[in-house]
N, C-alpha and C positions, 0 to 999 in steps of 0.2 A: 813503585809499590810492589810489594813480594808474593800477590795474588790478585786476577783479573775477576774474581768475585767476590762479592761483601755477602755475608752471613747476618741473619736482623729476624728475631722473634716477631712472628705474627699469629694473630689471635683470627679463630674461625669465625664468620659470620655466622656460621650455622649450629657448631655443641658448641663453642667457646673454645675448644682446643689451641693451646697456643704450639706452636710450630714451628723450626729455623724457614725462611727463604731464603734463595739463594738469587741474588741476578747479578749483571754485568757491570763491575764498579765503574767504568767507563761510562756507560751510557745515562745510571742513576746518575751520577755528578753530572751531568751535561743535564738530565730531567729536572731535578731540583732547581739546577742556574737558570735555565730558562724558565722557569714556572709552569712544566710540560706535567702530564699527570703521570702517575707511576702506577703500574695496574703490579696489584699483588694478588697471590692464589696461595690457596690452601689443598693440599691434596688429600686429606680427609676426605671429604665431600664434593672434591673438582670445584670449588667455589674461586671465582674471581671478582675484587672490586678495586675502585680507585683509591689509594691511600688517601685518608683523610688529615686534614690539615694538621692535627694532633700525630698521626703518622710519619708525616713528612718530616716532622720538627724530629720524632725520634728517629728515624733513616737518616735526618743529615749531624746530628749526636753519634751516630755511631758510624757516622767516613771520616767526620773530625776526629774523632779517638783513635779509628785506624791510621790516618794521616799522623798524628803525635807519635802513636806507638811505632809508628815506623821510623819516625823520625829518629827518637830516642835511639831506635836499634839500626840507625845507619844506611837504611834503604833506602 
């Protein structure tokens, strides 16, 4: 893959502000397969929680699209 992080809109706990994070495509794909939890932050407010199960389903939608897109384009 053509980048060692995934970019994925998150929504603040605290005004609602939705936000990119950014973490380590490596380590999310290994957190997801195992059923590890994924701590996401918001830097608005320095707020941090566990992604929620609704969350997870969208984080692992958008390493499958990354995985296709790269695929398509030969990475």
């Amino acid at each position: 893959m053509s980048s060692s992080f995934i970019r994925f809109p998150v929504v603040c706990p605290k005004c609602g502000k939705e936000q990119l994070f950014a973490g380590s495509m490596r380590l999310i794909e290994r957190q997801l397969r195992h059923g590890e939890r994924i701590r996401l932050h918001a830097r608005c407010h320095g707020a941090s929680w566990d992604a929620s199960p609704a969350e997870l389903e969208q984080i692992g939608g958008y390493l499958s699209a990354l995985r296709l897109g790269n695929a398509h384009c030969g990475h």
